[in-house]
PyMOL Python script that loads the backbone (N, CA, C, O; Angstrom):
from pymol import cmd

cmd.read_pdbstr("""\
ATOM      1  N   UNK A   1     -40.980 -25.032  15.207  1.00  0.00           N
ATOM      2  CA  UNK A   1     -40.277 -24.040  14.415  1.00  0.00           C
ATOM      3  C   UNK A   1     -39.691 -22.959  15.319  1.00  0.00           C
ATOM      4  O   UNK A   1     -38.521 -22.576  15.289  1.00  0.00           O
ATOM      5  N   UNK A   2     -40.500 -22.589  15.998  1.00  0.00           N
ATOM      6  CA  UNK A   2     -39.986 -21.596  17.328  1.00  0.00           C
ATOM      7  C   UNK A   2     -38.840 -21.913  18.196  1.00  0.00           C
ATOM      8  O   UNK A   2     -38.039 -21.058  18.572  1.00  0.00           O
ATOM      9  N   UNK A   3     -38.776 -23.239  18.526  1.00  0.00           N
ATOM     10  CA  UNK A   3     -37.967 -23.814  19.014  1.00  0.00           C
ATOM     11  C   UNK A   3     -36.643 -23.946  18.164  1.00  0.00           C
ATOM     12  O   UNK A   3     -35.623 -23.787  18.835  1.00  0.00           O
ATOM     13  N   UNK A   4     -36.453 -24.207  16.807  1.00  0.00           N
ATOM     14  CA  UNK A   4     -35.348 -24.190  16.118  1.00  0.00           C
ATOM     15  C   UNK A   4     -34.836 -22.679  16.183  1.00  0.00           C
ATOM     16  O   UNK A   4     -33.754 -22.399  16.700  1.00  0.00           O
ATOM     17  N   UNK A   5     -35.587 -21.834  15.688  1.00  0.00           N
ATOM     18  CA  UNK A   5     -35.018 -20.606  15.520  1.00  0.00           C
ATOM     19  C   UNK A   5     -34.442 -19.873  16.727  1.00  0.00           C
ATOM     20  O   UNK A   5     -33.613 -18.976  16.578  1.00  0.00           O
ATOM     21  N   UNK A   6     -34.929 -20.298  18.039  1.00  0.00           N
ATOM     22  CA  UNK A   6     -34.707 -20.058  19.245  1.00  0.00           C
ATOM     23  C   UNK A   6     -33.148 -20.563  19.569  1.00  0.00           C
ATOM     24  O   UNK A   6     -32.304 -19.775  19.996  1.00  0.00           O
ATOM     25  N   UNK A   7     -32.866 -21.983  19.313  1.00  0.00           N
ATOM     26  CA  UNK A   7     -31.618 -22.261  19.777  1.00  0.00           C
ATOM     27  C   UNK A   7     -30.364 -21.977  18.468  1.00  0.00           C
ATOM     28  O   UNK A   7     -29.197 -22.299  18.690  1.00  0.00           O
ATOM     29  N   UNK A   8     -30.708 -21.453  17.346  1.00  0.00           N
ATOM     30  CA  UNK A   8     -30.028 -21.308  16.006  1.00  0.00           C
ATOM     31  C   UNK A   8     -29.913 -19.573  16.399  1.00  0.00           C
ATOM     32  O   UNK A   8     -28.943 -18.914  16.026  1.00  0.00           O
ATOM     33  N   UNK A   9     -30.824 -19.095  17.038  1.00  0.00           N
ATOM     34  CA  UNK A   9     -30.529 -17.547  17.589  1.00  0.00           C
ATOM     35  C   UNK A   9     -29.275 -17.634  18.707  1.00  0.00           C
ATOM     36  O   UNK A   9     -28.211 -17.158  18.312  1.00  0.00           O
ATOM     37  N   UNK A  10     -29.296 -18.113  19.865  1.00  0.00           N
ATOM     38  CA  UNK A  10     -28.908 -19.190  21.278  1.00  0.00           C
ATOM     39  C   UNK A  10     -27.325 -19.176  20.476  1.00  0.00           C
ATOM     40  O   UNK A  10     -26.475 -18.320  20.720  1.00  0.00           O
ATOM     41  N   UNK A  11     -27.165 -20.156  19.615  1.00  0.00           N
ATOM     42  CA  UNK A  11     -25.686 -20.654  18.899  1.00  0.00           C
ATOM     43  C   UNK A  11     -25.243 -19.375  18.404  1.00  0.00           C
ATOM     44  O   UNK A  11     -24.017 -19.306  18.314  1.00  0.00           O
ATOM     45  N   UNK A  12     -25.776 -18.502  18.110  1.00  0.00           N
ATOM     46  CA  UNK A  12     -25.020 -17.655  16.983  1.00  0.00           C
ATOM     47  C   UNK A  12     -24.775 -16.461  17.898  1.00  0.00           C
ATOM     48  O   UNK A  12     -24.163 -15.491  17.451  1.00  0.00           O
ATOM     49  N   UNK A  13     -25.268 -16.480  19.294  1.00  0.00           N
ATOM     50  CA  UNK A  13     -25.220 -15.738  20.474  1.00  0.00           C
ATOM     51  C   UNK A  13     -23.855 -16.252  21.192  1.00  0.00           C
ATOM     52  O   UNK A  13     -22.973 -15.486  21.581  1.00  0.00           O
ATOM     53  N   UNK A  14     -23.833 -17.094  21.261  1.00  0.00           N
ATOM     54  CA  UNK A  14     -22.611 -18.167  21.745  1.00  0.00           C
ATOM     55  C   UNK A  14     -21.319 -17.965  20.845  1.00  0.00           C
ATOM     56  O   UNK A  14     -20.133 -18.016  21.170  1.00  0.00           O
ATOM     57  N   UNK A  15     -21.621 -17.840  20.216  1.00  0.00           N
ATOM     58  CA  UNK A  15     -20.649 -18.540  18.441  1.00  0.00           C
ATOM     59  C   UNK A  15     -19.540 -16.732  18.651  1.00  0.00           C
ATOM     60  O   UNK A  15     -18.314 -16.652  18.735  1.00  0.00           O
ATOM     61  N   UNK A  16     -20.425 -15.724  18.672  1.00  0.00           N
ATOM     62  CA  UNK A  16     -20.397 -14.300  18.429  1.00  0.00           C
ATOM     63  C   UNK A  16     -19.308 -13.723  19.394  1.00  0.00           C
ATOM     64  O   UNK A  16     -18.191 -13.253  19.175  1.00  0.00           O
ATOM     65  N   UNK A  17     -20.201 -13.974  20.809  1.00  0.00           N
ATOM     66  CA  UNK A  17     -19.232 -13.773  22.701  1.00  0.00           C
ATOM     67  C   UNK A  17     -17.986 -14.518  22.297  1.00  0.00           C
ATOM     68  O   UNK A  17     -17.059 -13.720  22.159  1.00  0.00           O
ATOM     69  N   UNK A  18     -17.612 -15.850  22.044  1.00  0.00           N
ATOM     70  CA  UNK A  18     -16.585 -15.954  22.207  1.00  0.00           C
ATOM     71  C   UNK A  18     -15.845 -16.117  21.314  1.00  0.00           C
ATOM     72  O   UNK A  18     -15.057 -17.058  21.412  1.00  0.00           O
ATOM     73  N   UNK A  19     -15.812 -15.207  20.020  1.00  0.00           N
ATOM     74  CA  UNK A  19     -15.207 -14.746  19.463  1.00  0.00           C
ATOM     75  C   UNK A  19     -14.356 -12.610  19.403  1.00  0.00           C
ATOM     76  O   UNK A  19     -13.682 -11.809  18.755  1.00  0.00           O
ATOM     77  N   UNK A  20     -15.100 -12.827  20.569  1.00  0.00           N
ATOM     78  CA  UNK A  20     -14.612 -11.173  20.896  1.00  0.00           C
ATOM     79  C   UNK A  20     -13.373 -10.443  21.298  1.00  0.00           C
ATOM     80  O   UNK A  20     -12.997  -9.280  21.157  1.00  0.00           O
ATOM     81  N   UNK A  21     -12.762 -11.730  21.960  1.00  0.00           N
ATOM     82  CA  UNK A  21     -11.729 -11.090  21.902  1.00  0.00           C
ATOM     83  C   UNK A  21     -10.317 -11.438  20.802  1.00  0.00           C
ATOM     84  O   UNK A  21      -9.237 -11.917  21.149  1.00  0.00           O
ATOM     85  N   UNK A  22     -10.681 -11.081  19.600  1.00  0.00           N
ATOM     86  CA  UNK A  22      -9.671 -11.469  18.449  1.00  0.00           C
ATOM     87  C   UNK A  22      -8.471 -10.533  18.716  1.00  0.00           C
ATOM     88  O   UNK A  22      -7.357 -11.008  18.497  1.00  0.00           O
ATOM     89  N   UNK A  23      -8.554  -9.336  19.136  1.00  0.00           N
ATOM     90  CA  UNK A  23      -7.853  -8.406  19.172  1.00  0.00           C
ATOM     91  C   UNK A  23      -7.500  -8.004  20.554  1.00  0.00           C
ATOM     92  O   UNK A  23      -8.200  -7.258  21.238  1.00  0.00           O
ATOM     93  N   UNK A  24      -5.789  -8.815  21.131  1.00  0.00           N
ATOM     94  CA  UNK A  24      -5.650  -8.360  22.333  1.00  0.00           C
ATOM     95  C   UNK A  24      -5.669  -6.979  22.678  1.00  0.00           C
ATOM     96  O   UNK A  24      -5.718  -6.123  21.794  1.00  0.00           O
ATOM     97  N   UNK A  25      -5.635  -6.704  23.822  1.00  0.00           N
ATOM     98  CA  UNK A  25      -5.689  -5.785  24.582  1.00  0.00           C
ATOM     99  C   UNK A  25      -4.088  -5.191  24.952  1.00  0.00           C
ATOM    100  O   UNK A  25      -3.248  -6.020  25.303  1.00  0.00           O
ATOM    101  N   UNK A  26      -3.807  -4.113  24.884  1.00  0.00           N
ATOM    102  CA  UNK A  26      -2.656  -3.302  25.167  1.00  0.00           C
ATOM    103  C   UNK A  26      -2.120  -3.523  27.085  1.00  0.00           C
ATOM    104  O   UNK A  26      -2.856  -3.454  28.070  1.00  0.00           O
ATOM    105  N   UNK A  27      -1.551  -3.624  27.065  1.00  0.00           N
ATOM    106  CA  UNK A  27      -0.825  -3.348  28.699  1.00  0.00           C
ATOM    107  C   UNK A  27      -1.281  -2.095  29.232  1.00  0.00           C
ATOM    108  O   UNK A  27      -1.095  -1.082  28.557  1.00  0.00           O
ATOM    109  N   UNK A  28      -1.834  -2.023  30.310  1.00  0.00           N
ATOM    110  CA  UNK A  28      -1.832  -0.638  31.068  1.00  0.00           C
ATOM    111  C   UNK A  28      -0.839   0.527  30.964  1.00  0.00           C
ATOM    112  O   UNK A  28      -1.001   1.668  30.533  1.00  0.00           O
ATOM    113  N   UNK A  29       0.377  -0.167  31.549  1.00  0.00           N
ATOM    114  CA  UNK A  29       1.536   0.641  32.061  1.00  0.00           C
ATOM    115  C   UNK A  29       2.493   0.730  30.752  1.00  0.00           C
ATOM    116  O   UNK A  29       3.559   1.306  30.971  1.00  0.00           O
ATOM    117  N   UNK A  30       2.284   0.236  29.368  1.00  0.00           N
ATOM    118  CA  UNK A  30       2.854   0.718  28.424  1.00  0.00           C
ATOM    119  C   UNK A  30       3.201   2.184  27.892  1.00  0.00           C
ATOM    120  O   UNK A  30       2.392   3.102  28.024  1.00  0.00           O
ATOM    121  N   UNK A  31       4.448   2.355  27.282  1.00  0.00           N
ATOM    122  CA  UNK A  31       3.923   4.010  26.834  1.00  0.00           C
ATOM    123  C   UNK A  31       4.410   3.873  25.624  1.00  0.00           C
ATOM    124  O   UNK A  31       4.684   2.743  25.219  1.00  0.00           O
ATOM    125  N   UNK A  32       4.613   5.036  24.798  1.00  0.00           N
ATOM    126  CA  UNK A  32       5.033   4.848  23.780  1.00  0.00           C
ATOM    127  C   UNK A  32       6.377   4.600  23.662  1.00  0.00           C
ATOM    128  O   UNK A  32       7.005   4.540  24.719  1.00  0.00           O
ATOM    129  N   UNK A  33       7.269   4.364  22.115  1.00  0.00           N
ATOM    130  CA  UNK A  33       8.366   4.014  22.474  1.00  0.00           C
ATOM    131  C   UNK A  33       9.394   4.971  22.918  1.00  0.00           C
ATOM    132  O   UNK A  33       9.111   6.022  22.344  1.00  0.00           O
ATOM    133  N   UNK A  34      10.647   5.183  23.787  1.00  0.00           N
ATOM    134  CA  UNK A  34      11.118   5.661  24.497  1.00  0.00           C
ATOM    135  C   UNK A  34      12.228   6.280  23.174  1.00  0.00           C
ATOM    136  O   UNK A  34      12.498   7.474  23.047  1.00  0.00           O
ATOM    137  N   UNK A  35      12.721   5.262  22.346  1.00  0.00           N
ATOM    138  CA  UNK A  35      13.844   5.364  21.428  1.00  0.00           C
ATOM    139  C   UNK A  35      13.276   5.901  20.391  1.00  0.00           C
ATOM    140  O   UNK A  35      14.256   5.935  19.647  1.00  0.00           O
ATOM    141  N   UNK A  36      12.358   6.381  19.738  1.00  0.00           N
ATOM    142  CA  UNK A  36      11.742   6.982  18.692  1.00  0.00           C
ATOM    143  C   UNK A  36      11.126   8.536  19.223  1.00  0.00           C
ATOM    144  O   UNK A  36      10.028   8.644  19.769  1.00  0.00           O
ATOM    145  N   UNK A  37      12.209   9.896  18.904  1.00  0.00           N
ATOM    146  CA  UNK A  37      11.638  10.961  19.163  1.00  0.00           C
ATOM    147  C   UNK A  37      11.228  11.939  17.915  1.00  0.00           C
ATOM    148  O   UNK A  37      11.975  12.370  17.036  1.00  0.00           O
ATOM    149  N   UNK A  38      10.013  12.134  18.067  1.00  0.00           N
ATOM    150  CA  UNK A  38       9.632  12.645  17.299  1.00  0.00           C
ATOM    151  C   UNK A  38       9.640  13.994  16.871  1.00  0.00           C
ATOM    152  O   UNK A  38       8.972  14.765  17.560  1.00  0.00           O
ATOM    153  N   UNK A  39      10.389  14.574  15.651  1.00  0.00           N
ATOM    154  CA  UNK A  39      10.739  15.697  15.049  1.00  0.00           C
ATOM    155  C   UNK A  39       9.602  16.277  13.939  1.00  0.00           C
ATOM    156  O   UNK A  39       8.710  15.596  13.433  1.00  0.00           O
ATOM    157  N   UNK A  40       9.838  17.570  13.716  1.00  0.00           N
ATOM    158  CA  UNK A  40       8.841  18.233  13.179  1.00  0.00           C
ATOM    159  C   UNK A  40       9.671  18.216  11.450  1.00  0.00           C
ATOM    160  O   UNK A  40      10.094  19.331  11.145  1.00  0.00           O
ATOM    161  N   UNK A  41       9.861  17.357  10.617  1.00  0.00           N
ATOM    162  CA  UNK A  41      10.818  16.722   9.480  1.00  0.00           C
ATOM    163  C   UNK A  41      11.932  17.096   9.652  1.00  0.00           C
ATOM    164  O   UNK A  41      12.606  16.757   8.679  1.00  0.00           O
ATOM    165  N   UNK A  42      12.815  17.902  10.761  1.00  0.00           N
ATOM    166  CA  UNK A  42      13.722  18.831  10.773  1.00  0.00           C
ATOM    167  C   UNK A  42      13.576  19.939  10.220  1.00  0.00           C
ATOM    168  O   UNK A  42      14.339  20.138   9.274  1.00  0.00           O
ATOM    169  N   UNK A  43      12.906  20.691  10.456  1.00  0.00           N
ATOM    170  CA  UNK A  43      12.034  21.682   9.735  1.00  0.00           C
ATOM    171  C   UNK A  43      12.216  22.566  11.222  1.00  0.00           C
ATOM    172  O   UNK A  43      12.760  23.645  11.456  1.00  0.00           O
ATOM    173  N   UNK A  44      11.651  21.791  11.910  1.00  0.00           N
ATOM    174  CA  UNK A  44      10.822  22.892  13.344  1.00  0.00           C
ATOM    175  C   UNK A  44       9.265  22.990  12.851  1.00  0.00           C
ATOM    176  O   UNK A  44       8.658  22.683  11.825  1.00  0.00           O
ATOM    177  N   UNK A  45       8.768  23.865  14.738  1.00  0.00           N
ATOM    178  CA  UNK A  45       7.198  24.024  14.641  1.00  0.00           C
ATOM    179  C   UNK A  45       6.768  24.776  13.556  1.00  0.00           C
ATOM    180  O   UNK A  45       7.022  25.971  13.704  1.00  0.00           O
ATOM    181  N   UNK A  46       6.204  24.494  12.514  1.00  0.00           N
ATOM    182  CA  UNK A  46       5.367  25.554  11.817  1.00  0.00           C
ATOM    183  C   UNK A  46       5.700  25.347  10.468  1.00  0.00           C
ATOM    184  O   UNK A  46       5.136  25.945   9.552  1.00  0.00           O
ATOM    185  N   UNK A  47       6.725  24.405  10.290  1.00  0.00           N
ATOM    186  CA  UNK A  47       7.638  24.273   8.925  1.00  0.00           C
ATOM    187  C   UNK A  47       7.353  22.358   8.512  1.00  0.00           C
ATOM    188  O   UNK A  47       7.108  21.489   9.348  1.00  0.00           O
ATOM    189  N   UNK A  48       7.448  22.223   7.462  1.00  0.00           N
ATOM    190  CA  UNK A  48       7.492  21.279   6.780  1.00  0.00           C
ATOM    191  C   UNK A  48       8.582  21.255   5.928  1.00  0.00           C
ATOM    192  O   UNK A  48       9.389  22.171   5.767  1.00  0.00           O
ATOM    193  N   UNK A  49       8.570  19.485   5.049  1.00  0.00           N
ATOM    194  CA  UNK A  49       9.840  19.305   4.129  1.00  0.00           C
ATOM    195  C   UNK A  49       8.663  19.615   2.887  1.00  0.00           C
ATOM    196  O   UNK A  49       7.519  19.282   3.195  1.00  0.00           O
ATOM    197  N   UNK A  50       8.852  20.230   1.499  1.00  0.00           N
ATOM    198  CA  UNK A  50       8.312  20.245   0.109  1.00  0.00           C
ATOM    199  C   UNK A  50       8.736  19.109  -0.332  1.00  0.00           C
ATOM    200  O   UNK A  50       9.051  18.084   0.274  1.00  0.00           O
ATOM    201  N   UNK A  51       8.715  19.472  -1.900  1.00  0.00           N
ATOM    202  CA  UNK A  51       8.652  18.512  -2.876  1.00  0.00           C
ATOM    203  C   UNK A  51      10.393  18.420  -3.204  1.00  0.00           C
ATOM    204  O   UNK A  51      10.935  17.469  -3.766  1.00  0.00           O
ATOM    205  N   UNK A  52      10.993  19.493  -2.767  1.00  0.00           N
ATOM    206  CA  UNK A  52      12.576  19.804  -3.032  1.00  0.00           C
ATOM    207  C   UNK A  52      13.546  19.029  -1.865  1.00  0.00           C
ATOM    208  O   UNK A  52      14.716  18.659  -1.957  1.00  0.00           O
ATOM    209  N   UNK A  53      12.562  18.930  -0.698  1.00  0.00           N
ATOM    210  CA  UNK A  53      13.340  18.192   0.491  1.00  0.00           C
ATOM    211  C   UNK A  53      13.199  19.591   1.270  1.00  0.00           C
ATOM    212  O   UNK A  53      12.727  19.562   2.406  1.00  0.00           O
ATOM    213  N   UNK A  54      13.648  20.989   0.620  1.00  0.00           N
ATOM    214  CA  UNK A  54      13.521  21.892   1.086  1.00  0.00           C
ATOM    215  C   UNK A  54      12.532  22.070   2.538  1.00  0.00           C
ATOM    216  O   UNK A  54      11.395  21.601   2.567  1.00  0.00           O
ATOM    217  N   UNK A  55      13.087  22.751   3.623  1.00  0.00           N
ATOM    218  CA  UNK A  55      11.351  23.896   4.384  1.00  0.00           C
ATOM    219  C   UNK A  55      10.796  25.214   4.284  1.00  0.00           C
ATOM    220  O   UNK A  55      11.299  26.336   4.228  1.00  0.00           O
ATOM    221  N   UNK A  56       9.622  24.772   4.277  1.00  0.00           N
ATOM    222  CA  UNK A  56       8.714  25.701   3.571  1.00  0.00           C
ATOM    223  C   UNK A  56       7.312  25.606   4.828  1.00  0.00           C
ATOM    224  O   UNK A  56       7.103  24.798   5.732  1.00  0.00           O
ATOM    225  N   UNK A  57       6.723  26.551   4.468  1.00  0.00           N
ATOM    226  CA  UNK A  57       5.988  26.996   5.609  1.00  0.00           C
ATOM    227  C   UNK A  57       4.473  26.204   5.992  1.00  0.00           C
ATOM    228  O   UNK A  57       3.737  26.027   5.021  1.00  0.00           O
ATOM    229  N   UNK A  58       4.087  25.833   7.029  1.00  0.00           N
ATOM    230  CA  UNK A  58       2.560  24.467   6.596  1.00  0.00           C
ATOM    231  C   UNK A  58       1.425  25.913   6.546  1.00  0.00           C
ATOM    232  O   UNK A  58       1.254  26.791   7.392  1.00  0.00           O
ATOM    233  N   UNK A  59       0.750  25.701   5.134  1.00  0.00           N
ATOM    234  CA  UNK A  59      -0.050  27.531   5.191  1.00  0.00           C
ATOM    235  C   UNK A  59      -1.173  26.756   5.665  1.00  0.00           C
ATOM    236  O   UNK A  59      -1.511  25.695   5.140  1.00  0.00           O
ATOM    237  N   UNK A  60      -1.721  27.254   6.603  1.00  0.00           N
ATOM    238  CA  UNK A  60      -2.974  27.483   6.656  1.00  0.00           C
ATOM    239  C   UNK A  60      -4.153  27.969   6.015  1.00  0.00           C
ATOM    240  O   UNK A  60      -3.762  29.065   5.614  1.00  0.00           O
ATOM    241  N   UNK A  61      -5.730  27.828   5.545  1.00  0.00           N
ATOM    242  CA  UNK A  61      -6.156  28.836   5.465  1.00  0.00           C
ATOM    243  C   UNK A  61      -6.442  29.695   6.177  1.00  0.00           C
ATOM    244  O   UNK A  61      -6.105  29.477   7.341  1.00  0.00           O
ATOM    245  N   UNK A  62      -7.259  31.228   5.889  1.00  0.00           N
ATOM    246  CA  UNK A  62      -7.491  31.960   7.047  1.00  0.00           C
ATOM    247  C   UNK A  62      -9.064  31.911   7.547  1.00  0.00           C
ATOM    248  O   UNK A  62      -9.989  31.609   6.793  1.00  0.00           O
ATOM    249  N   UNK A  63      -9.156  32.114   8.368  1.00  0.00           N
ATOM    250  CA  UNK A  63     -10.525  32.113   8.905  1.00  0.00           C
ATOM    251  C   UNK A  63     -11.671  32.485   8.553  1.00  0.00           C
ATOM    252  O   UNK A  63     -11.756  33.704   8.700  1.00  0.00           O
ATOM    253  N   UNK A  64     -12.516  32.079   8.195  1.00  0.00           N
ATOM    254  CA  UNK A  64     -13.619  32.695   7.362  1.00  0.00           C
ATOM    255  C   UNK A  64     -14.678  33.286   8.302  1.00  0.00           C
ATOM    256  O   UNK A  64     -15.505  32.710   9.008  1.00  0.00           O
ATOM    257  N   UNK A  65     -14.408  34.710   8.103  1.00  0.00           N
ATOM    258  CA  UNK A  65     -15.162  35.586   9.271  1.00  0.00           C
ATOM    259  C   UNK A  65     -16.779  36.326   8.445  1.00  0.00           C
ATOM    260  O   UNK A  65     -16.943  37.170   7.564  1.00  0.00           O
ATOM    261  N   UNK A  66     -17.470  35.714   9.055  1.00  0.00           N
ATOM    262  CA  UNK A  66     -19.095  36.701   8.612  1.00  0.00           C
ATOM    263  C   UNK A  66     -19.193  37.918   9.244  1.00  0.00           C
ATOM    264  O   UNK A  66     -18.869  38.316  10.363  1.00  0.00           O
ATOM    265  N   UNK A  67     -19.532  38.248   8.616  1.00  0.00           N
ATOM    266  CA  UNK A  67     -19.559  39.968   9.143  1.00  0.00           C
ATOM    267  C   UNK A  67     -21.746  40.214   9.109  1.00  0.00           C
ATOM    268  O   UNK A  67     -22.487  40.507   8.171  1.00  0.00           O
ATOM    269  N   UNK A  68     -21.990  39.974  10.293  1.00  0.00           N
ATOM    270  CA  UNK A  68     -23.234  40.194  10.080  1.00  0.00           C
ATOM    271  C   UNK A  68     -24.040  41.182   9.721  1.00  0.00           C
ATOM    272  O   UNK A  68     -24.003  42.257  10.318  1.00  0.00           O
ATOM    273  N   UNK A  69     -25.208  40.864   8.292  1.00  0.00           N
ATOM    274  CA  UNK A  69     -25.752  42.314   7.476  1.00  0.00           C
ATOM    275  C   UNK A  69     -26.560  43.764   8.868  1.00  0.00           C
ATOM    276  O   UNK A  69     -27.339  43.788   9.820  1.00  0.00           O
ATOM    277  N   UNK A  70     -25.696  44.693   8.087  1.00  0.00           N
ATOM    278  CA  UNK A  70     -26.373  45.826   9.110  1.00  0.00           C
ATOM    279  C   UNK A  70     -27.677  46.787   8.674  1.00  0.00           C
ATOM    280  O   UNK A  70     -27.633  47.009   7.464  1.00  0.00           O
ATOM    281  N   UNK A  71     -28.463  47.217   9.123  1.00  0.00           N
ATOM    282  CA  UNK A  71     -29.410  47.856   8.647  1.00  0.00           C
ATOM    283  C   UNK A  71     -28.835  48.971   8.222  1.00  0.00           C
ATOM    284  O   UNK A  71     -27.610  48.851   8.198  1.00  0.00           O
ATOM    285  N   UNK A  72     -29.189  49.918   7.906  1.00  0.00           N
ATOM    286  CA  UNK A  72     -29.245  51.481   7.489  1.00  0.00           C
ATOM    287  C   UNK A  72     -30.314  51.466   6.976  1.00  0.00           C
ATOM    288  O   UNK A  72     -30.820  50.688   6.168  1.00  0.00           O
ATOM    289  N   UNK A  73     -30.864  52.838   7.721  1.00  0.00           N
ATOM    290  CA  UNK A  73     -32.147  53.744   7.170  1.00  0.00           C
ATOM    291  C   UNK A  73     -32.009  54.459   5.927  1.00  0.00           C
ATOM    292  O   UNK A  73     -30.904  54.991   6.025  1.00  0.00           O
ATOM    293  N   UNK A  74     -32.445  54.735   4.948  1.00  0.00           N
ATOM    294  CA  UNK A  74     -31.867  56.193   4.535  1.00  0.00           C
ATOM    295  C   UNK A  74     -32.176  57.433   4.822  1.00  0.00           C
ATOM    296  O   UNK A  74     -33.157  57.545   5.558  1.00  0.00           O
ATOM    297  N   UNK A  75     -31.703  58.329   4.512  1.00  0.00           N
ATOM    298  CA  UNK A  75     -31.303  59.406   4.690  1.00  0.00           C
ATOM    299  C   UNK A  75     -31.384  60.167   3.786  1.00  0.00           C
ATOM    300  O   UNK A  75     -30.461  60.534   3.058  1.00  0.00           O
ATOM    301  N   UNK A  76     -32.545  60.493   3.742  1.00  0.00           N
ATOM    302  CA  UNK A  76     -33.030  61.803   3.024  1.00  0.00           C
ATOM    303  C   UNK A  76     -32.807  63.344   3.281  1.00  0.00           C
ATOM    304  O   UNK A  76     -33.413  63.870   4.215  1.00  0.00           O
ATOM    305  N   UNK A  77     -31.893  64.144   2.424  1.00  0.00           N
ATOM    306  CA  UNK A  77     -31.557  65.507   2.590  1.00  0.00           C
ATOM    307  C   UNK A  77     -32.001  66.162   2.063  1.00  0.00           C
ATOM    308  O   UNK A  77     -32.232  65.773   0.918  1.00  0.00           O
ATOM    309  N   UNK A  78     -32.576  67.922   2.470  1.00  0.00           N
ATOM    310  CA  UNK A  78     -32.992  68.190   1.646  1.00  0.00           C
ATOM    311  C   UNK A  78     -32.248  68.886   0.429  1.00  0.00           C
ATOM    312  O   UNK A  78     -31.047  68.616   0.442  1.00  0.00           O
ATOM    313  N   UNK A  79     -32.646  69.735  -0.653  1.00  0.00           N
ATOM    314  CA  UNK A  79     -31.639  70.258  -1.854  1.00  0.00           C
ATOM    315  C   UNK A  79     -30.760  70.611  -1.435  1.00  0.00           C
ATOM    316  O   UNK A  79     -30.825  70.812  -0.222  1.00  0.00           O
ATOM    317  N   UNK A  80     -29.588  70.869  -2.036  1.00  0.00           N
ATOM    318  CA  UNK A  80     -28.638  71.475  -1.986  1.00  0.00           C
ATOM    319  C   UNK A  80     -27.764  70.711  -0.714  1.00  0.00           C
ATOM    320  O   UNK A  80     -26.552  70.925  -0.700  1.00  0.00           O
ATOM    321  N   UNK A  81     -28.196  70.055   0.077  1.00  0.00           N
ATOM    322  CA  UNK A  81     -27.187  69.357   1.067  1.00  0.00           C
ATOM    323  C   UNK A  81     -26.629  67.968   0.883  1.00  0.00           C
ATOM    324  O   UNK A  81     -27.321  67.613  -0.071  1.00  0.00           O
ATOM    325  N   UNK A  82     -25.993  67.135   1.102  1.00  0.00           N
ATOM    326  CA  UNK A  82     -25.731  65.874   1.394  1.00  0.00           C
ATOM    327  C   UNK A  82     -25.193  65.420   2.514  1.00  0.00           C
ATOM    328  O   UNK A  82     -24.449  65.997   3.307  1.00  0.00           O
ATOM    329  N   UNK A  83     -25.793  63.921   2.527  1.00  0.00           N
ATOM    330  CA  UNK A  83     -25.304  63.232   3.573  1.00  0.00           C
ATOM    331  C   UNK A  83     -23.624  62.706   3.567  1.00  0.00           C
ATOM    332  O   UNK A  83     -23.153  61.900   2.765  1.00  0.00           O
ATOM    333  N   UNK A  84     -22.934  63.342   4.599  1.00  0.00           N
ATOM    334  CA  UNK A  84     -21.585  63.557   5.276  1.00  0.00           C
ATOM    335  C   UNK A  84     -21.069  63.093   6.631  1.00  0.00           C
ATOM    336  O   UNK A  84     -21.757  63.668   7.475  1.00  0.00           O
ATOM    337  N   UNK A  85     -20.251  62.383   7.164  1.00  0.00           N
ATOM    338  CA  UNK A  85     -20.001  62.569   8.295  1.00  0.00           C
ATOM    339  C   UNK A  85     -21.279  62.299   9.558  1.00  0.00           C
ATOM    340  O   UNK A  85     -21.216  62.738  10.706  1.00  0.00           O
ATOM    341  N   UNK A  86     -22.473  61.414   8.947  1.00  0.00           N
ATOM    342  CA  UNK A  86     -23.603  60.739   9.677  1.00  0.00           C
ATOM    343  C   UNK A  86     -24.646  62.017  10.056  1.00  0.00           C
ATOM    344  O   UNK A  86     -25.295  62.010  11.102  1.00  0.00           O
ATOM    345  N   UNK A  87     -24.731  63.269   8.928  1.00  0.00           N
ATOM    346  CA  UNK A  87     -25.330  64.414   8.853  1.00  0.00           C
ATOM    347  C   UNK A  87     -25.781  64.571   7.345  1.00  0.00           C
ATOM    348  O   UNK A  87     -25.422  64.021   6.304  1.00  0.00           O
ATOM    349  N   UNK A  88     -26.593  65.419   7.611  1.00  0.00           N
ATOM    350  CA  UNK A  88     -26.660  66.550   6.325  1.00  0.00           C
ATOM    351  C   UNK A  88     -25.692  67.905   6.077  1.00  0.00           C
ATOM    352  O   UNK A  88     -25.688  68.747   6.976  1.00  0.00           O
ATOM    353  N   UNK A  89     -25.265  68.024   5.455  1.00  0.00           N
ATOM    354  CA  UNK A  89     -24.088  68.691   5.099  1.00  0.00           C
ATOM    355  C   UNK A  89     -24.311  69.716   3.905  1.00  0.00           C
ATOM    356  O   UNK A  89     -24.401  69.128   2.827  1.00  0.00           O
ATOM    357  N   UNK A  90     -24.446  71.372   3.801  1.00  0.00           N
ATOM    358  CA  UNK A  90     -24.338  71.891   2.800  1.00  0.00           C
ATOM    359  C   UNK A  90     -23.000  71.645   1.790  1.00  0.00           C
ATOM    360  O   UNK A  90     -21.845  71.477   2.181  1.00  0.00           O
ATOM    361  N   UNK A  91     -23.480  71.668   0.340  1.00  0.00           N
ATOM    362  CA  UNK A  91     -22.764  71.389  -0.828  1.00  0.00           C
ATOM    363  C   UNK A  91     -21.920  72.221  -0.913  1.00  0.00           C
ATOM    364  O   UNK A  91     -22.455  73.189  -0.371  1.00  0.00           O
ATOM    365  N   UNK A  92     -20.726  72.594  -1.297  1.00  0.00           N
ATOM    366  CA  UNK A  92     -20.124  73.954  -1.568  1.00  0.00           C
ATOM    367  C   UNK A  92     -19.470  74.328  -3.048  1.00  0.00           C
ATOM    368  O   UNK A  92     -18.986  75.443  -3.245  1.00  0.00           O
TER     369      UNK A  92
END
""", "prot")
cmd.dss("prot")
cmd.show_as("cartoon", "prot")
cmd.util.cbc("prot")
cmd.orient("prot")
């Protein structure tokens, strides 16, 4: 039994390798094509064609910035004053 499964492993090892290369391989020294230059729709950088044919602008969203939480103490004044200007401050 060892022996079957051994050479039925063996074949399907065999069978597998030389089927690898289905998909040739590209030329080294190829480049892309020379006669096809590529435009931004006639628009230009930063612009696209709409739904009108029209250009209109590619929006981005904007950056989603965290603003990391800051402590504060409080700040206890006594009567008659408040906190002003990173002080205690008489009322007027």
């Amino acid at each position: 039994m060892k022996m079957i499964f051994a050479a039925a492993a063996f074949a399907a090892a065999l069978a597998s390798a030389s089927a690898a290369n289905a998909m040739p391989v590209a030329p080294l020294n190829s480049s892309g094509s020379a006669d096809v230059i590529q435009v931004a729709q006639g628009c230009g950088p930063g612009w696209a064609r709409g739904p009108m044919g029209r250009c209109r602008p590619m929006y981005r969203r904007p950056p989603v910035v965290v603003v990391p939480p800051r402590v504060v103490a409080p700040r206890v004044c006594p009567p008659g004053y408040s906190w002003r200007a990173g002080r205690c401050l008489r009322r007027y």
